[in-house]
C-alpha positions in Angstrom: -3.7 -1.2 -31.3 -6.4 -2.2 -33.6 -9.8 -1.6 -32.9 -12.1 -4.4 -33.2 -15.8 -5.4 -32.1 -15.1 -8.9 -29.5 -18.7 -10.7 -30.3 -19.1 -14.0 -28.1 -21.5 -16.8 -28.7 -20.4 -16.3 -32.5 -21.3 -19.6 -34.2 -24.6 -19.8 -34.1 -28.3 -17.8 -33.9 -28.0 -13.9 -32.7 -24.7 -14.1 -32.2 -23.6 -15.0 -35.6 -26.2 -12.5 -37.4 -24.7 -9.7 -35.1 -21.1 -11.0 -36.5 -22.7 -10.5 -40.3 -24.2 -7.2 -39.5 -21.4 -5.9 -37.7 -18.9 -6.5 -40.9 -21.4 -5.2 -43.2 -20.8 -2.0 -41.0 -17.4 -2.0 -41.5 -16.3 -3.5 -38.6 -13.4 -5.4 -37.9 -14.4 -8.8 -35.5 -13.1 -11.1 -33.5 -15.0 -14.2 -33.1 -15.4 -16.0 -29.6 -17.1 -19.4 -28.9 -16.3 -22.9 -28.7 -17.1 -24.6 -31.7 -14.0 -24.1 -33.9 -15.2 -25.2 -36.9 -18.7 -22.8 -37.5 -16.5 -19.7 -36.6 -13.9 -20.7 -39.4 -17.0 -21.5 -41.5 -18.6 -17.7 -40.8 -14.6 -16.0 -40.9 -14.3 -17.4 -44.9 -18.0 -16.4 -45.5 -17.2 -12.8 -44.2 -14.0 -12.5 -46.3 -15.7 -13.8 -49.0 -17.8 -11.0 -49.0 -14.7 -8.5 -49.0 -14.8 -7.7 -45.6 -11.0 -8.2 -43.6 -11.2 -12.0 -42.1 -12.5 -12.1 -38.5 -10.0 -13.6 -35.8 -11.7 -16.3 -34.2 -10.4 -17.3 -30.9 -12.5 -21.0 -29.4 -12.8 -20.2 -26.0 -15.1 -21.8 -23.4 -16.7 -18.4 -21.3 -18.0 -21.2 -18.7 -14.2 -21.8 -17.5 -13.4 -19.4 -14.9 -10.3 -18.5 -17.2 -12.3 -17.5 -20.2 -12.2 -13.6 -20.1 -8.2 -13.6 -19.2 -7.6 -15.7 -22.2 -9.6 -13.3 -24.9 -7.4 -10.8 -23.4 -3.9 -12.1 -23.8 -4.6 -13.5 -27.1 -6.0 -9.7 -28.6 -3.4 -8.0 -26.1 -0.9 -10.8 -28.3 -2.1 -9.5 -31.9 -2.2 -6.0 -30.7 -6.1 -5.7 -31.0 -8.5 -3.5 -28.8 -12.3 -3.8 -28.3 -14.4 -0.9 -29.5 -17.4 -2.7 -28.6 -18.0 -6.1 -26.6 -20.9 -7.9 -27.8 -22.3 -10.6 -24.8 -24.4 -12.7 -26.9 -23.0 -16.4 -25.6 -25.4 -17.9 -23.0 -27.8 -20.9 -22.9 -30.9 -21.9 -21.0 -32.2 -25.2 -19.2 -35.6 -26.3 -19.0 -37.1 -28.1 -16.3 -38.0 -27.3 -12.2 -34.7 -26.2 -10.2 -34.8 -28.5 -8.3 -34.4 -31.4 -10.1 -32.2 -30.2 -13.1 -28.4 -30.5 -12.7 -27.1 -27.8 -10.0 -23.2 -28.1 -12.1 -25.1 -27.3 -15.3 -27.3 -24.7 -13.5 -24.3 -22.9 -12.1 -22.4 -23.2 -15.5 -25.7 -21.1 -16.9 -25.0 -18.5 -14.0 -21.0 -18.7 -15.1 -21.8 -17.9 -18.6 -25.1 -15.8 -18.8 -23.8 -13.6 -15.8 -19.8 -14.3 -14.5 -18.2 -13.8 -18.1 -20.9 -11.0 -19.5 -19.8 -8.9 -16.2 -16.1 -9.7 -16.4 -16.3 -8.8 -20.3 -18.1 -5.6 -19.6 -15.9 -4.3 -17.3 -12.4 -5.7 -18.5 -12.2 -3.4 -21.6 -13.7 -0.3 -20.3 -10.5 2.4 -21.0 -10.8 0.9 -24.6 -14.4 1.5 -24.9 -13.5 5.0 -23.8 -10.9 5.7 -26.2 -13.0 4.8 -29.0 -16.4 5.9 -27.9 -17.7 2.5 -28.7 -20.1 0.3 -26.4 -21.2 -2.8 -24.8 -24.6 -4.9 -26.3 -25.4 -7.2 -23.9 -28.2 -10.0 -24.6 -30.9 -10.4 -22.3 -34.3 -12.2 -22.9 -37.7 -10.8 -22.6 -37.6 -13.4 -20.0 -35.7 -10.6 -18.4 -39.3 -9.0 -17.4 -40.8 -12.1 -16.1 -40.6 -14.9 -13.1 -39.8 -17.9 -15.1 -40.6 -21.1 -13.0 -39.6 -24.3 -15.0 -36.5 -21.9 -16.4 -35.7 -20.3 -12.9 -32.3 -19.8 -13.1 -32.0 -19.0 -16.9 -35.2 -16.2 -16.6 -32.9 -15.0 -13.3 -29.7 -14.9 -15.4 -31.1 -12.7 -17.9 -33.0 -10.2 -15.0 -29.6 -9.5 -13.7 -28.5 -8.9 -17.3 -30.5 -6.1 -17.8 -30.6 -5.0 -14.5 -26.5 -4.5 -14.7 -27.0 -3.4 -18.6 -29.0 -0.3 -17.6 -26.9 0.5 -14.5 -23.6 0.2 -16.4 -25.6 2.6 -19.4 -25.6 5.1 -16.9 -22.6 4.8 -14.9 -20.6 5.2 -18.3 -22.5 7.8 -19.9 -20.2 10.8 -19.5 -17.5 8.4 -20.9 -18.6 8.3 -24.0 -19.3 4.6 -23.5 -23.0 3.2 -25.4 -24.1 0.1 -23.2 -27.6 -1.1 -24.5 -29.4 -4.5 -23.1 -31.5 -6.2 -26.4 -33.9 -8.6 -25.2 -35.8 -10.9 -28.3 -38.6 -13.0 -27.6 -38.5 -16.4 -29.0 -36.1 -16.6 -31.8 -36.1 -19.9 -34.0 -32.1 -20.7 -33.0 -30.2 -23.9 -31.5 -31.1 -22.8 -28.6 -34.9 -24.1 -27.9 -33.3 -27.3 -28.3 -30.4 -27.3 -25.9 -32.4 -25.7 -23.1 -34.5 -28.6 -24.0 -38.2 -26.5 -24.2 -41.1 -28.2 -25.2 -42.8 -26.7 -28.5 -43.6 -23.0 -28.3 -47.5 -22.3 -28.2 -49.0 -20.5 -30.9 -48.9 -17.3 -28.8 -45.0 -17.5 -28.9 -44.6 -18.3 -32.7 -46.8 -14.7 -33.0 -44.1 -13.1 -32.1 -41.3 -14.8 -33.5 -38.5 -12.8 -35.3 -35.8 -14.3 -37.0 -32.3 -14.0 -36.2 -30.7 -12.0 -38.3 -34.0 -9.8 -37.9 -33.0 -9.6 -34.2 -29.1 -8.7 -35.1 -29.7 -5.8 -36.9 -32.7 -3.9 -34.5 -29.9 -4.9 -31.6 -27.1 -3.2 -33.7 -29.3 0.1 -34.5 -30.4 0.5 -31.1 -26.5 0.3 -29.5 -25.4 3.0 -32.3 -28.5 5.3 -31.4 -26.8 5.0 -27.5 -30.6 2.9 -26.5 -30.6 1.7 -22.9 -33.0 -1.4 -23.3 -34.1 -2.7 -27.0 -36.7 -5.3 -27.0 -36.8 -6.8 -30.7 -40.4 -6.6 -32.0 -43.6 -5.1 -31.8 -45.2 -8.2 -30.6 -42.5 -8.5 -28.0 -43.1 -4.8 -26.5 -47.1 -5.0 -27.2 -46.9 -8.0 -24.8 -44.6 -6.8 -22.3 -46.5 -3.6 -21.4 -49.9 -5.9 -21.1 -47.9 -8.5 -18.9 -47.6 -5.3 -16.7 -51.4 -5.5 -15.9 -51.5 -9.4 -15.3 -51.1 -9.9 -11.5 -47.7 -11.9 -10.5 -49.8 -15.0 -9.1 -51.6 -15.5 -12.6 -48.3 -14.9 -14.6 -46.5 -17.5 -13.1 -48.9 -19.7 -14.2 -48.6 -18.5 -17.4 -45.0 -18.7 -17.7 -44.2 -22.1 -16.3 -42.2 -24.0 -18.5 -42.3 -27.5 -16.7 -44.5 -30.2 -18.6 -45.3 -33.7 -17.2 -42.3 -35.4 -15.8 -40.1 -32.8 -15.8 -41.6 -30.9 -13.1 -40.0 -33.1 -11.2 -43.3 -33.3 -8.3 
């Protein structure tokens, strides 16, 4: 079978930067996500470029089914992971409590249920091909997020499982490396629905195919956590010294209304 890197979340943002840097590495892809059109768009770009066409297979990862199907359909064109990029997930913005609990638990299906299932699902193949797993978390991954609850918990558990797995899989040969960005100028401040990012935020901002390629280095040199920018790390090891109390205050996302109070 054919081995290929399986990169989700693929038509937009990170994902589709990790798509371009991946087949400027030589790699052969296969393109997950549900918007049919932008993969087909990115597929002729990277052939274009005289790299072999990705497959793109539109798949929702929120549907329970979603992993099973990206299995038949490479087990169908004789295809194989080498590595599993987990780059699809989304945010909400608002207090819990009064933000949708279907679209909430849809978050935890997609940032957490299909990342796991995908992580595990292809393990002999990683194997075989010494490849790896990139799984992307958040710096949010670091911090209580009230106003982004569930989204800041999603991406906690993604690095807490990302590091675990990194170890477990070690003397397989397997490379399993969490990335966490800061804010990245993507879709998705705007389907999460944040307000503007304050000026602290912008400092910090990378762009995403910036983002793409310090995730990519980092799986290949076998990293266990990569957190994209100076700023970004800078900031994380002085949130260290902020007590928990004053950085939830900090962190909280709500504005007006939507704290629903």
């Amino acid at each position: 079978m054919k081995p290929i890197a399986l990169i989700t979340g693929a038509s937009s943002g990170i994902g589709m930067e990790l798509a371009r840097v991946f087949a400027t590495h030589g790699h052969e892809l296969v393109l997950v996500a549900r918007r049919r059109d932008r993969l087909d768009g990115l597929a002729v770009e990277i052939a274009a470029a005289g790299r072999p066409r990705p497959t793109v297979l539109t798949v929702d990862l929120e549907r329970r089914e979603g992993a099973t199907a990206i299995a038949a359909e490479l087990a169908a064109r004789d295809l194989e992971p080498a590595f599993v990029v987990n780059n699809a997930g989304f945010g909400l913005s608002g207090a819990a409590a009064a933000l949708s609990r279907d679209e909430q638990l849809g978050m935890i299906d997609l940032n957490v249920r299909a990342l796991t299932e995908l992580s595990l699902m292809f393990i002999d193949r990683l194997a075989r091909h010494r490849g790896g797993i990139l799984n992307v978390a958040s710096i949010a991954a670091f911090l209580p997020g009230p106003g982004m609850a569930v989204y800041y918990a999603t991406k906690a558990y993604v690095l807490s499982f990302s590091e675990a797995l990194h170890h477990e899989l070690l003397d397989r040969g397997i490379r399993v490396t969490a990335l966490a960005p800061g804010p990245v100028p993507t879709e998705f401040q705007a389907r999460s629905q944040m307000q503007q990012l304050p000026a602290a935020a912008r400092a910090v901002e990378l762009p995403p195919d910036r983002v793409a390629q310090i995730g990519y280095d980092g799986l290949m040199r076998g990293k266990r956590v990569v957190v994209a920018g100076t700023g970004n790390k800078i900031a994380l090891s002085l949130l260290r010294f902020v007590p928990n109390g004053l950085l939830l205050r900090l962190v909280d996302q709500r504005a007006g209304p939507a704290r629903g109070e």
